[in-house]
C-alpha positions as CSV (number, residue, x, y, z in Angstrom):
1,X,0.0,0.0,0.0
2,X,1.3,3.6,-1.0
3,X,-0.2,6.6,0.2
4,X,0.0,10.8,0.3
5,X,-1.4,13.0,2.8
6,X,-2.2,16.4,1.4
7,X,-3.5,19.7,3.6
8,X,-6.1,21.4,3.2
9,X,-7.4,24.6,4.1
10,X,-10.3,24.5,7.5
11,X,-8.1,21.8,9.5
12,X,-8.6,18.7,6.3
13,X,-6.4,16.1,5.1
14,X,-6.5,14.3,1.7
15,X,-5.5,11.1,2.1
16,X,-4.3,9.5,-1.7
17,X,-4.2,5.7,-1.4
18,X,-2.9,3.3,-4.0
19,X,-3.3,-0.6,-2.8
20,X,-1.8,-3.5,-5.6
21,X,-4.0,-6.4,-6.4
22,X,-1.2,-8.6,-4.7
23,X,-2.1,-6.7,-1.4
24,X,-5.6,-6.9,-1.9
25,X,-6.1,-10.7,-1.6
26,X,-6.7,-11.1,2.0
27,X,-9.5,-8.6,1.3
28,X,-10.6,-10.6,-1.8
29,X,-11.0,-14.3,0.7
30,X,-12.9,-11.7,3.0
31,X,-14.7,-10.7,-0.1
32,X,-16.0,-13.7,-1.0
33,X,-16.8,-15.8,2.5
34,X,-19.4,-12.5,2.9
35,X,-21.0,-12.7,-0.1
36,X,-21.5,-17.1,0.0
37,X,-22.5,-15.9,3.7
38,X,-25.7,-13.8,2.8
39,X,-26.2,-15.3,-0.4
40,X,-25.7,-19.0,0.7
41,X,-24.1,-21.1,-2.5
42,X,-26.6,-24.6,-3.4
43,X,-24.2,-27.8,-2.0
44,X,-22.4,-25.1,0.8
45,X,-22.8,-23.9,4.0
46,X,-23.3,-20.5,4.0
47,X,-19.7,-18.7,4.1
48,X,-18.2,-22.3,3.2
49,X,-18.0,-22.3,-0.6
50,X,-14.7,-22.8,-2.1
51,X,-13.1,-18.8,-3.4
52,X,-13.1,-20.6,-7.2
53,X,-17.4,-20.9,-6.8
54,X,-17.7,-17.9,-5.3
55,X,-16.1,-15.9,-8.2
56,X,-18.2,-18.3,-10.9
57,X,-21.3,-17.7,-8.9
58,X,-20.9,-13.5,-8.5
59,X,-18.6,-12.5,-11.2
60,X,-15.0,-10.8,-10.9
61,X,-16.8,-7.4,-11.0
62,X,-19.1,-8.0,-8.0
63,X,-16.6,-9.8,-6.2
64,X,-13.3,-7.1,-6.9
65,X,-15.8,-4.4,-5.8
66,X,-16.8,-6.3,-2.8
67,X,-12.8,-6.6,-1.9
68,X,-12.1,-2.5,-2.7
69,X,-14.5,-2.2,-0.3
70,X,-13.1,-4.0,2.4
71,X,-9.3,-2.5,1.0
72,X,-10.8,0.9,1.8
73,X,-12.2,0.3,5.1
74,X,-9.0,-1.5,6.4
75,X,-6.6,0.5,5.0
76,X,-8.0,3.9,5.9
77,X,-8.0,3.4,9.6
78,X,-4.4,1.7,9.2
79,X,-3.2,4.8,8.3
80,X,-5.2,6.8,10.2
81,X,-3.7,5.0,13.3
82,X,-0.4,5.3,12.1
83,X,-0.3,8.3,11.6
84,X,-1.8,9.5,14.8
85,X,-4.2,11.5,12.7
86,X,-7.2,12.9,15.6
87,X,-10.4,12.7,13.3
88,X,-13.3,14.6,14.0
89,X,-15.4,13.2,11.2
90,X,-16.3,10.4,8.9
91,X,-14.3,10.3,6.0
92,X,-15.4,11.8,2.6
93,X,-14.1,8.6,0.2
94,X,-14.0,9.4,-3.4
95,X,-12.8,6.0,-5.6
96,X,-10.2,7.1,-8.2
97,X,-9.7,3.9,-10.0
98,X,-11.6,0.3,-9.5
99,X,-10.5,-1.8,-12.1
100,X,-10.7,-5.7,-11.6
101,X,-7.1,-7.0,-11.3
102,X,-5.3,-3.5,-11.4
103,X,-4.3,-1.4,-8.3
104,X,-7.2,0.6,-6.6
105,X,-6.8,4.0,-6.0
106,X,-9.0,6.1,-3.9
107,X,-8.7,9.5,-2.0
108,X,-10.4,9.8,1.5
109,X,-10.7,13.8,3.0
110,X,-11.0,13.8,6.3
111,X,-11.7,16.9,9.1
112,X,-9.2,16.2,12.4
113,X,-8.5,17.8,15.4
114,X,-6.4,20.9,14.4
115,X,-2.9,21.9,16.7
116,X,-3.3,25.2,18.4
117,X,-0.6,27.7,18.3
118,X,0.0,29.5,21.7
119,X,0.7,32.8,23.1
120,X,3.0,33.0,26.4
121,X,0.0,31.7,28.5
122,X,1.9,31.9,31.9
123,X,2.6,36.0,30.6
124,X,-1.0,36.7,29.7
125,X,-2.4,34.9,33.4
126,X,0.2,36.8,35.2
127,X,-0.9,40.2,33.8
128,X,-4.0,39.5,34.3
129,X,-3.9,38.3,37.9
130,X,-2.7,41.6,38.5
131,X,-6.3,42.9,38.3
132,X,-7.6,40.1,40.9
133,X,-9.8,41.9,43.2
134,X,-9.6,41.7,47.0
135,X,-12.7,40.4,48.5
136,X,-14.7,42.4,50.8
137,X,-17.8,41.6,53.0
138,X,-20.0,44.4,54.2
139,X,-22.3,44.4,57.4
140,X,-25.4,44.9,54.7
141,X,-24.5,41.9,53.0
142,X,-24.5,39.9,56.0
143,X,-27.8,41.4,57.5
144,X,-29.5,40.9,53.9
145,X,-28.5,37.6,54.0
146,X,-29.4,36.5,58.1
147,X,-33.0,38.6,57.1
148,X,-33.4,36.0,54.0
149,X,-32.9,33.2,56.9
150,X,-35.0,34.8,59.1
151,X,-38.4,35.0,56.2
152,X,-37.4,31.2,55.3
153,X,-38.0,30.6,59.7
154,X,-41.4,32.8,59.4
155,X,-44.4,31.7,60.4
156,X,-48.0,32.0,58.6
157,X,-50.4,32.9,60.3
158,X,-54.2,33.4,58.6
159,X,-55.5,37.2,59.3
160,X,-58.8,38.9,58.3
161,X,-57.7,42.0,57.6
162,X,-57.0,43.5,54.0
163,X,-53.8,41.8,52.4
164,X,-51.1,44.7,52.1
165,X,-47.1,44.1,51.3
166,X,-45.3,40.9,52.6
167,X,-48.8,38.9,53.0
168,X,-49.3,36.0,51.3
169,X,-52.4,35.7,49.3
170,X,-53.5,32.2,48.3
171,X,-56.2,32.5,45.5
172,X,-57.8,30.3,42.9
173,X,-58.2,31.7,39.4
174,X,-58.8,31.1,36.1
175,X,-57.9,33.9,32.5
176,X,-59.8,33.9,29.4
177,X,-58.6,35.6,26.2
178,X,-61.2,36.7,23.9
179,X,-64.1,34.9,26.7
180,X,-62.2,31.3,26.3
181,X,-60.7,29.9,29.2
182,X,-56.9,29.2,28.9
183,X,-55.8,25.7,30.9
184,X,-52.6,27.4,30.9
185,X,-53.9,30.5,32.8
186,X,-55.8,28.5,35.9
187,X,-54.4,27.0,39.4
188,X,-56.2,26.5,42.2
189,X,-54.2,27.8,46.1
190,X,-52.0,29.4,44.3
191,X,-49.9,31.3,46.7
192,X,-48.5,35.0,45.8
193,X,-46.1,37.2,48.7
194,X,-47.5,40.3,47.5
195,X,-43.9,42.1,46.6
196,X,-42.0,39.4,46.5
197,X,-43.7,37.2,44.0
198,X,-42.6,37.2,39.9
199,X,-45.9,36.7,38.6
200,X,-48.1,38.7,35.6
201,X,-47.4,42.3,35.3
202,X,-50.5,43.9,37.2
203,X,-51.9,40.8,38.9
204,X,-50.3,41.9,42.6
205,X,-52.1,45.1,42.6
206,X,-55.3,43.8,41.7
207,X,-54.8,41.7,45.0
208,X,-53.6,44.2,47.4
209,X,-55.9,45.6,49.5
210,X,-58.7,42.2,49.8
211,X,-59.6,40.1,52.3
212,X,-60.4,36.3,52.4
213,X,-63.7,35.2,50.9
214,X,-63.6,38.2,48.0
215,X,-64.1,37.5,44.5
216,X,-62.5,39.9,41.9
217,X,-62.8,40.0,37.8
218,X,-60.3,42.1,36.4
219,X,-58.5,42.0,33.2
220,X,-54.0,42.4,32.3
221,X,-52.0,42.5,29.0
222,X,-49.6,39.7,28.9
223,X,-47.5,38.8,26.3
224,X,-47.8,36.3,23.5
225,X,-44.7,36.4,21.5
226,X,-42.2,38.9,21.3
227,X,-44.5,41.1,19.6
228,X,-47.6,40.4,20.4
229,X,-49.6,40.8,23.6
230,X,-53.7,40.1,24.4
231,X,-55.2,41.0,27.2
232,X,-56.6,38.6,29.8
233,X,-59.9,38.3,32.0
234,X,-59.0,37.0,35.6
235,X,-61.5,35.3,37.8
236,X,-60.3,35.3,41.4
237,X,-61.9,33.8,44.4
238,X,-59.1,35.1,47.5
239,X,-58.9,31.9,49.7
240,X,-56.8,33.0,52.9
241,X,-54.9,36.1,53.3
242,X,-51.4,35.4,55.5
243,X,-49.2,37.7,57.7
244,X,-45.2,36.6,58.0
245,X,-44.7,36.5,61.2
246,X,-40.7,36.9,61.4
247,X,-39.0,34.9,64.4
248,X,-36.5,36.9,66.7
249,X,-32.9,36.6,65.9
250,X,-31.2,35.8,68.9
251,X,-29.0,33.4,70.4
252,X,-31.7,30.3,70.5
253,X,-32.9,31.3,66.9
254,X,-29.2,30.4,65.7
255,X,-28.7,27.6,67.5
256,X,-32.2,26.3,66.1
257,X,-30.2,26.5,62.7
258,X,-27.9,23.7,63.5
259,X,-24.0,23.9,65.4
260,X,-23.7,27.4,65.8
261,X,-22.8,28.6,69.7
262,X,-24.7,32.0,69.6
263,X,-26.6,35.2,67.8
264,X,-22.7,36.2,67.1
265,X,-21.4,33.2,66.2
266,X,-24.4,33.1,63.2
267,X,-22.9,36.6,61.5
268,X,-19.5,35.2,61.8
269,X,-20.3,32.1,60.0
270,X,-22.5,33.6,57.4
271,X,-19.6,36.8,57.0
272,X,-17.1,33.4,56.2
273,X,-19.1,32.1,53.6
274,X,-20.4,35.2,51.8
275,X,-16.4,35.7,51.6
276,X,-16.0,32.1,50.4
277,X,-18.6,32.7,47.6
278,X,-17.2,36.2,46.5
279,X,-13.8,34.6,46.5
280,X,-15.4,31.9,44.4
281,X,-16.9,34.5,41.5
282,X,-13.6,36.3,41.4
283,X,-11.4,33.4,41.0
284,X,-14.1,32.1,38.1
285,X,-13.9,35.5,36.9
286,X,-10.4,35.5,36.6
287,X,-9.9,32.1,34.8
288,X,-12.4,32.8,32.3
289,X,-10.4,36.3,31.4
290,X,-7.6,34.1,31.2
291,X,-8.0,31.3,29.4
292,X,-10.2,33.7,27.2
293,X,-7.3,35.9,26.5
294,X,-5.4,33.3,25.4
295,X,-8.0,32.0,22.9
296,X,-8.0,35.1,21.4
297,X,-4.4,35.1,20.8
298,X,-4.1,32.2,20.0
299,X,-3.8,30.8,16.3
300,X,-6.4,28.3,15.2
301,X,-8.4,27.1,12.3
302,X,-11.5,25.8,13.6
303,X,-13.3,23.2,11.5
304,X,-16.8,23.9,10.9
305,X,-17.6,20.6,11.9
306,X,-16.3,21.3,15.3
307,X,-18.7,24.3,15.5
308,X,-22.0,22.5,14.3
309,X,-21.5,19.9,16.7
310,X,-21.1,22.6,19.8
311,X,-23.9,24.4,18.5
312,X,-25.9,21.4,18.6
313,X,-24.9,19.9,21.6
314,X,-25.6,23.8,22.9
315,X,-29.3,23.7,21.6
316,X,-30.1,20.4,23.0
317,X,-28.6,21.6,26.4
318,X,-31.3,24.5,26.2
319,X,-33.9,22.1,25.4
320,X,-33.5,20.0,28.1
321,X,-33.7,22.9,30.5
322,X,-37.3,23.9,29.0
323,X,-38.5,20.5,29.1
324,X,-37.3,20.4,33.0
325,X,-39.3,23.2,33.7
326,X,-42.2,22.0,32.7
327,X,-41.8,24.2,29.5
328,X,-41.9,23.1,25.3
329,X,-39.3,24.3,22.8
330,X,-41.8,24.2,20.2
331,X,-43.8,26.9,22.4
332,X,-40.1,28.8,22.8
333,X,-39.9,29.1,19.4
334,X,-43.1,30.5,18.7
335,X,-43.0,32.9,21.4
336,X,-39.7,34.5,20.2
337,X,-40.9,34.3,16.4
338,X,-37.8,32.4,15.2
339,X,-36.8,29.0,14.1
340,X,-34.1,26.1,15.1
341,X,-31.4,27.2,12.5
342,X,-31.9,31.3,13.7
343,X,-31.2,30.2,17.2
344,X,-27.9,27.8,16.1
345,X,-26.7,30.7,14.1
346,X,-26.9,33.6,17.0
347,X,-25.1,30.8,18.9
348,X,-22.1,30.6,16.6
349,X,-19.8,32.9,18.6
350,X,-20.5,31.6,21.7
351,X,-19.9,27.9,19.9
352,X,-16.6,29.0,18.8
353,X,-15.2,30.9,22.1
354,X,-16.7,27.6,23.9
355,X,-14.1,25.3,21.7
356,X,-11.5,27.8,22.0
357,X,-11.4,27.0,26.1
358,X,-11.5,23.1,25.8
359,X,-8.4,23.5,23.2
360,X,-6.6,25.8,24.9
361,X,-7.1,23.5,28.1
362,X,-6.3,20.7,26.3
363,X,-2.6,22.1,25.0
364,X,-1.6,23.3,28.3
365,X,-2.2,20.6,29.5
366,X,-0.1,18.9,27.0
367,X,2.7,21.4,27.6
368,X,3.0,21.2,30.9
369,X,2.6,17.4,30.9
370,X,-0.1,17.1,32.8
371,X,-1.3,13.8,34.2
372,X,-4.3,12.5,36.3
373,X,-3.5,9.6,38.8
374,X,-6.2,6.7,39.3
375,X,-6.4,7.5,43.0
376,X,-7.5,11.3,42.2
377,X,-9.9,10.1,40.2
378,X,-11.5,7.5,42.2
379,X,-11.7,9.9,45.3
380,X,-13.5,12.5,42.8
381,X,-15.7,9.6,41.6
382,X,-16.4,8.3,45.3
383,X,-17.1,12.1,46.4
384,X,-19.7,12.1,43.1
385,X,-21.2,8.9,44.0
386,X,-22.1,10.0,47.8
387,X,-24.0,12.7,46.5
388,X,-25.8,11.4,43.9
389,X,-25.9,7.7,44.7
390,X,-24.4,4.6,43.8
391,X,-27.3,2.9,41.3
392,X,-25.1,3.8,37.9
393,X,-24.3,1.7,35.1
394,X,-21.0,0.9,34.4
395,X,-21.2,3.3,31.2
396,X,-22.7,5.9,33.2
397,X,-19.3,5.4,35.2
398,X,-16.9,5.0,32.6
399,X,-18.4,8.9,31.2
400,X,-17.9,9.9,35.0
401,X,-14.5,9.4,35.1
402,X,-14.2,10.2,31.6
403,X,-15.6,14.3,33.1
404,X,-13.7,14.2,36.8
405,X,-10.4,13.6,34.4
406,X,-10.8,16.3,32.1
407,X,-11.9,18.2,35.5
408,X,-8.7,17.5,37.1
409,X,-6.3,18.5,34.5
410,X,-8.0,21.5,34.1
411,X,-7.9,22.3,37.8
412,X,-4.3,21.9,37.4
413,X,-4.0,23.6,34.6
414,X,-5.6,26.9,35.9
415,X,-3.2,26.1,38.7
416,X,-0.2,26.4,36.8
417,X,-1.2,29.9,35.1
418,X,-1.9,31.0,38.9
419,X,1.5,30.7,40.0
């Protein structure tokens, strides 16, 4: 077998592949035990027949094309693996020449992983770790955060007064458009915190000021589609009308919260980990300027494969977090006037700065020789499994380790650059 391998522009290779009749006979035997095997020869067991019948019974055309075929498939990933070529897509074959007894030639253009050219990476992280922030916590944060705590503790507690700001309100209602009753527009003890709660524009005030046992009919625009928006008949019977009542934040209301010693003790705790979060967001901050820096000066030729399948992987992400929400893409789509291939496209950029990371992750990682030992990631995948349970296939597994690897080396990485 001889063979060329020719560049192309958009990371492609053309592979030109010349195989001789002599080294096509294995492929030929092959050939000719699967065509007696689906098309079983009178007097043989299917597979069985002797290779002189077999060419009788098919002909030297159908049985030479049979055997390119097999020449191809063998001989493509031979050199594929050989050459330590990283494909990222089936190969385009075009035959050349397929003449019965003479050498076949064919040319296969394939799309592969393409090498990325990089900046001075450990330069651009330490310029930019220059404008890591210092993290500071103020008393506001900390008394927004123990009042949040504090409304989670509350109590209900039914009144009969009028409902003003902070009640809740628990209604039943029903919208019509155009006098039709929408399934989509009904609940029953629905509860709203007047303030609080994100509901229809207008619906809160229409339910300030009632008290239990009211019926109201009023009517709110809401929106269709981007565009569009019809306005809505509400029916509303007011069920119960509910006063917060906030618990005292003292030294038994912390301890109530789990092992803290005192009142004091609370705000220290929630101080630390408002810190720990902030310190959290700035370091994320930080990496993705980083490793986004260095995409963009880096040099790459992305294959537009690479960016069809991130944008698809992208969309099917999005989907799946309508569909968990109770929500339908088909609904999305209408809503926002546009179609599948509108969304992809807007998505490109993103797409493209997304691929940009995992490569530039990915050579670092390579540079700096990077390696994952079995022990880091068995305590990663033991950590995994205590939260989310132990009942996985051994697939499931195997694509676990497969993400707390890449997950490691990328820790490390990001380590490296933070030196």
């Amino acid at each position: 077998m001889q063979y060329k391998i020719n560049d192309k522009p958009k990371s492609k290779k053309e592979i030109e592949v010349t195989i001789s009749p002599k080294a096509m006979e294995n492929c030929m035997i092959r050939a000719a035990e699967k065509l007696c095997s689906e098309s079983p020869i009178k007097g043989f067991r299917p597979g069985k027949a002797p290779f002189n019948i077999v060419k009788k019974t098919f002909g030297d055309t159908k049985l030479w094309n049979e055997g390119c075929y097999d020449a191809i498939n063998k001989s493509y990933f031979k050199i594929i693996e050989k050459e330590g070529i990283e494909v990222i897509s089936p190969p385009q074959v075009e035959i050349v020449k397929m003449v019965v007894n003479e050498p076949l030639e064919y040319k296969a253009t394939v799309e592969f992983l393409p090498e990325i050219q990089l900046p001075d990476y450990k330069k651009i992280a330490k310029d930019i770790l220059k404008d890591k922030k210092e993290v500071k916590v103020s008393a506001k944060e900390v008394e927004n955060t123990l009042k949040s705590i504090q409304k989670s503790r509350a109590k209900t507690v039914r009144v009969t007064r009028k409902s003003k700001k902070g009640d809740e309100v628990v209604i039943n209602f029903q919208g019509k458009i155009d006098g039709v009753a929408q399934e989509s527009l009904k609940a029953e003890a629905f509860p709203i915190i007047i303030g609080e709660t994100q509901f229809i524009d207008g619906f809160e005030k229409e339910i300030t000021d009632v008290k239990e046992g009211e019926k109201k009919i009023f009517s709110v625009e809401i929106p269709i589609t981007e565009n569009e928006k019809k306005r809505v008949e509400f029916e509303v019977d007011i069920i119960s009308v509910n006063e917060k009542e906030l618990p005292k934040i003292d030294d038994d209301f912390a301890k109530s919260l789990g092992e803290f010693k005192d009142a004091k003790d609370l705000k220290i705790k929630i101080e630390e980990n408002i810190k720990l979060e902030k310190e959290n967001k700035e370091q994320e901050s930080i990496r993705i300027k980083i490793i986004e820096e260095i995409g963009n000066k880096s040099n790459v030729d992305l294959p537009e494969i690479l960016i069809e399948k991130e944008t698809e992987y992208m969309l099917q992400e999005f989907k799946a977090q309508i569909t968990q929400s109770g929500g339908s893409f088909e609904d999305y789509l209408k809503r926002i006037n546009k179609k599948e291939e509108d969304i992809k496209k807007e998505w490109t950029p993103q797409a493209k700065k997304r691929i940009m990371v995992s490569l530039v992750l990915q050579k670092i990682g390579e540079l700096e020789k990077i390696k994952i030992n079995p022990e880091e990631i068995e305590t990663e995948l033991n950590l995994y499994l205590s939260r989310f349970g132990n009942e996985l296939k051994d697939t499931e597994i195997d694509n676990i380790k497969i993400h707390i690897s890449n997950m490691l080396k990328n820790r490390k990485v990001f380590e490296i650059l933070e030196k």
